[in-house]
Each structure stands twice: as structure tokens, then as C-alpha cells.
C-alpha positions as CSV (number, residue, x, y, z in Angstrom):
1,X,-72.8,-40.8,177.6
2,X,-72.8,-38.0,174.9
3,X,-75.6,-35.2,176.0
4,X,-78.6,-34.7,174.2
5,X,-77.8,-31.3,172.0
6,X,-81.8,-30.3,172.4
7,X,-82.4,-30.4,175.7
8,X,-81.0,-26.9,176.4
9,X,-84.3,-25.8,174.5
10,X,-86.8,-28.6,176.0
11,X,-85.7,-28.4,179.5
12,X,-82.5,-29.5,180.3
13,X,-79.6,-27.3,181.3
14,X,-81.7,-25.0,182.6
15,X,-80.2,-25.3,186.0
16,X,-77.3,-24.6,184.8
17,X,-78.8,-21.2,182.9
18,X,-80.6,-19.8,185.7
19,X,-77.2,-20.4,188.2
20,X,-76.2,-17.4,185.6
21,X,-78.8,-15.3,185.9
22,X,-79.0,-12.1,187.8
23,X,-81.2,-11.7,190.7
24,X,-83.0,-8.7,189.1
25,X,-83.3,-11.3,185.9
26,X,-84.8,-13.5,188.6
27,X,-86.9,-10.5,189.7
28,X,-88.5,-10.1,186.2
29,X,-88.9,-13.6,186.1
30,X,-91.2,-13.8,188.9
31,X,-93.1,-10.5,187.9
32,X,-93.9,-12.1,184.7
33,X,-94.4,-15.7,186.1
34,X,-98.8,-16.0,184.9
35,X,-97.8,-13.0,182.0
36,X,-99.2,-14.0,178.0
37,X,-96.3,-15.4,176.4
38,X,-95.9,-12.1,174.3
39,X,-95.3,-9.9,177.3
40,X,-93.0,-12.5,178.2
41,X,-91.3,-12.5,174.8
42,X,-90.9,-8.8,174.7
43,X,-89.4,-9.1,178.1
44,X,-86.7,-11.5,177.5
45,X,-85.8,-9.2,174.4
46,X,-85.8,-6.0,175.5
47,X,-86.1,-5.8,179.2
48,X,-83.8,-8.5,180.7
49,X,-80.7,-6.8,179.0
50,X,-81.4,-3.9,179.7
51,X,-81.6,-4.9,183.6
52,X,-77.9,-6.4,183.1
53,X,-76.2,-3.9,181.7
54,X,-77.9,-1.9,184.8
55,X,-77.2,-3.8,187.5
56,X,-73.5,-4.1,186.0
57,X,-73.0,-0.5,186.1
58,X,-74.6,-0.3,189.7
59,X,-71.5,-3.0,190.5
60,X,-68.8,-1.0,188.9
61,X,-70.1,2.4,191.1
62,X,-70.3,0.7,194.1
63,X,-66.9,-0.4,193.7
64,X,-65.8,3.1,193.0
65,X,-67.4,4.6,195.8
66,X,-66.0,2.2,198.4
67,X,-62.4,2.6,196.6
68,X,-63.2,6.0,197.1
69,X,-64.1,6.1,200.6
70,X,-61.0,4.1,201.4
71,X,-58.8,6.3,200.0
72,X,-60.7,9.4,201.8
73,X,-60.3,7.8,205.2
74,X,-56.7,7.1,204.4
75,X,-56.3,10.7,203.9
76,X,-57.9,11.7,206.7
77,X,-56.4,9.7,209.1
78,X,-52.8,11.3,208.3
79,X,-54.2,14.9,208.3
80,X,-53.8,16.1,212.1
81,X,-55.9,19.1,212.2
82,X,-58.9,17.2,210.3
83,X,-58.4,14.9,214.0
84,X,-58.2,18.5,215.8
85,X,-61.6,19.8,214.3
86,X,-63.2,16.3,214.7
87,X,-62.1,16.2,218.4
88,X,-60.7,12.6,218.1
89,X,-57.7,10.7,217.3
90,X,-56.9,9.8,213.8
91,X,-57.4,6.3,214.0
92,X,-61.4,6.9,214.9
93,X,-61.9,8.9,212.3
94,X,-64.1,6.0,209.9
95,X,-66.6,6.5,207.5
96,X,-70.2,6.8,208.5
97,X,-73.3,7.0,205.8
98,X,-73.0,8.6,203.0
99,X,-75.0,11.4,202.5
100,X,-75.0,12.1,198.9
101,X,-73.4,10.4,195.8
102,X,-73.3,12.3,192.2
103,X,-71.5,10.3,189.4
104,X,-70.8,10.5,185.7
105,X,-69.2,8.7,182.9
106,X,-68.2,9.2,179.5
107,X,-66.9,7.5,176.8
108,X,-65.2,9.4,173.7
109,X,-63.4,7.6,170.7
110,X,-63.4,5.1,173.1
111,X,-61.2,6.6,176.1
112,X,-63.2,6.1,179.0
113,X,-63.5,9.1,181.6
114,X,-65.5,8.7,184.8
115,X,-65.8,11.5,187.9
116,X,-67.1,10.8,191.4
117,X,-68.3,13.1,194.1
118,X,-69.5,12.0,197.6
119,X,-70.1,13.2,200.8
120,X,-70.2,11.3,204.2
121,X,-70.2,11.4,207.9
122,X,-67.4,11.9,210.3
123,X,-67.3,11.4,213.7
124,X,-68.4,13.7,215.8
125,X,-70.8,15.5,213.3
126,X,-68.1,16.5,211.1
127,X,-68.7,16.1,206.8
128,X,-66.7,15.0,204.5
129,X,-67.1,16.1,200.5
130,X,-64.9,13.4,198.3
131,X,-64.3,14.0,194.9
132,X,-62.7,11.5,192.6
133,X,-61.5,11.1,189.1
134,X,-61.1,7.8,187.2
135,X,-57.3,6.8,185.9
136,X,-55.9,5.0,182.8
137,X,-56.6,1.7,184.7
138,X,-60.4,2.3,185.3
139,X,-59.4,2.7,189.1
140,X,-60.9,5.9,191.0
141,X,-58.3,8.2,192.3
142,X,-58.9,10.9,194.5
143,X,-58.5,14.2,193.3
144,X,-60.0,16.1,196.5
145,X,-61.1,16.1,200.1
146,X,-62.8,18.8,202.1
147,X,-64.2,18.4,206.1
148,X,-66.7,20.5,207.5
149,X,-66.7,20.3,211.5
150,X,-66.6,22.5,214.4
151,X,-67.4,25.4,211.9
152,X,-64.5,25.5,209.9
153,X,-63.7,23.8,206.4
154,X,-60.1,21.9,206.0
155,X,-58.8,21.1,202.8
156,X,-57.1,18.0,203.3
157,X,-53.6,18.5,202.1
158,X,-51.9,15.9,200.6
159,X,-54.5,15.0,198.0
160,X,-54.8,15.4,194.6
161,X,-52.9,14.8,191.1
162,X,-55.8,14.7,188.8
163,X,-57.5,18.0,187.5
164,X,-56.4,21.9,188.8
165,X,-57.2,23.9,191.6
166,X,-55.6,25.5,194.2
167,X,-56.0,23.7,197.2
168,X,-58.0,26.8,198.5
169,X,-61.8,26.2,199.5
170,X,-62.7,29.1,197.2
171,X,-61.0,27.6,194.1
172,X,-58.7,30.8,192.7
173,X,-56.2,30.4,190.9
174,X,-57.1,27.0,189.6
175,X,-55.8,25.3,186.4
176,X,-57.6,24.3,183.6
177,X,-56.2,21.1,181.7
178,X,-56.9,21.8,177.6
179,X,-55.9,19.0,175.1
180,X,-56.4,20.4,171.8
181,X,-56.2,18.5,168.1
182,X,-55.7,20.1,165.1
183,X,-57.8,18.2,162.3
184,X,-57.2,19.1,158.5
185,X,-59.8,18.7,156.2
């Protein structure tokens, strides 16, 4: 039986429409559930997209911080004097909460650059400070680890391949990348 090409807009198939929805979609939904059908027109305009495209970008950076986290255990783990300072052995050294998280993204002539920074606990009271750069791929790719425990801070060796710096904790004798294009007019 051939279905009945209006009843997406009299009822039908909207089961199937609100299976697609977000949950903050759903959210607005009930917030605006007794709202005048104006309120509820500007809504579905203006709001609801704007709530997608947020909670899109709130997936893609929780994805990048737990890539990121991975690959800052990883490290780590094969570092033995981050185990030394720590006062356990590699394989307990794990993620705990993360303290603070500081992200950016940009996006010129349509080459996409993102940068992460993070810090997190370690075990035994130990810190760790992350930061990450984003690759050709979109993938986050460590750039840098530092540990603070026992009073000392470790550079984690090992690390690195995007952006300059010396490996030192005070950052002399970095590198600066320049790309520069001549345009005549």
C-alpha cells in the first residue's frame, strides 16, 4: 500500500522524526510544550539549530579530549621517572578527573586547525597538563605532556611532533613555525 504523501505534515511519520531528534531538541520541546504557537515557531527556527550544531560540537570535543587523555596515559606509562615521582608502577598510573579543559578552533580558507589543553589527576596527587594539536585527519595529536608530583615537574620525553619548543619546562629556545604567502595585486 503506497503511503499517504501528507501525513508527514498531519501526523504521521512523526515517530520516525522524533527517533532523530536530539535530546536537547527534546529538551526544548518540553520547555515549550503549553508555549503560544509563535514562541514555538521562533523556536523551531532559530533555537533548535542552534542547539544542534551545539551539542555536535560538544560530541566532537569530548571525543578529542578522551583521544587525548588516551594518548597522555600512553605516554606516561612508558616514562619511568613520571612512575618514580608518582611512587607507583607504570601500569597504575590512569587518568583521574580532569581538572581543567581550554579548547579552540579555527577555520581559515577552509583548513581546519583545532588546539587542546587539559589537565588531570594522577595517582598519588600528581597533575598532569596535556596539550594537543589537531592533524590533517581531524584526529588530536599530542604535542606535549608535563607532570607535577612530589614537587618536581617532568617533561615527558617522547612526545611531540606538532608546534616548537624545547622540551624544557621554561620554553627557551623554542621554534616558531611561519608559513608565509606572497600575494600580488
Amino acid at each position: 500500500m503506497l503511503e499517504n504523501p501528507l501525513a508527514r505534515y498531519f501526523g504521521r511519520g512523526k515517530e520516525k522524526q522524533k527517533e532523530k531528534s536530539s535530546s536537547l531538541a527534546k529538551s526544548i520541546d518540553q520547555v515549550l510544550e503549553g508555549a503560544p504557537l509563535p514562541v514555538k515557531i521562533i523556536a523551531n527556527v532559530l533555537i533548535k539549530p542552534l542547539a544542534g550544531a551545539l551539542e555536535t560540537v560538544l560530541a566532537e570535543n569530548a571525543d578529542d579530549t578522551r583521544d587525548l587523555v588516551d594518548q597522555a596515559v600512553r605516554a606516561l606509562r612508558r616514562d619511568p621517572d613520571v612512575a618514580s615521582a608518582l611512587g607507583v608502577p607504570p601500569d597504575a598510573i590512569d587518568a583521574g578527573s580532569i581538572l581543567s579543559s581550554m579548547g579552540g578552533s579555527s577555520s581559515i580558507n577552509g583548513r581546519v586547525s583545532k588546539n587542546l589543553q587539559l589537565q588531570f589527576q594522577l595517582p598519588s596527587g600528581g597533575v598532569a597538563a596535556v596539550r594537543g594539536k589537531g592533524d590533517e585527519t581531524g584526529r588530536m595529536k599530542l604535542v606535549d605532556v608535563q607532570v607535577r608530583a612530589g614537587g618536581r615537574v617532568l617533561t615527558v620525553v617522547g612526545v611531540g611532533g606538532a608546534g616548537g619548543g624545547s622540551g624544557r619546562a621554561g620554553g627557551d629556545g623554542g621554534v616558531i613555525d611561519v608559513e608565509a604567502t606572497t600575494i600580488d595585486v
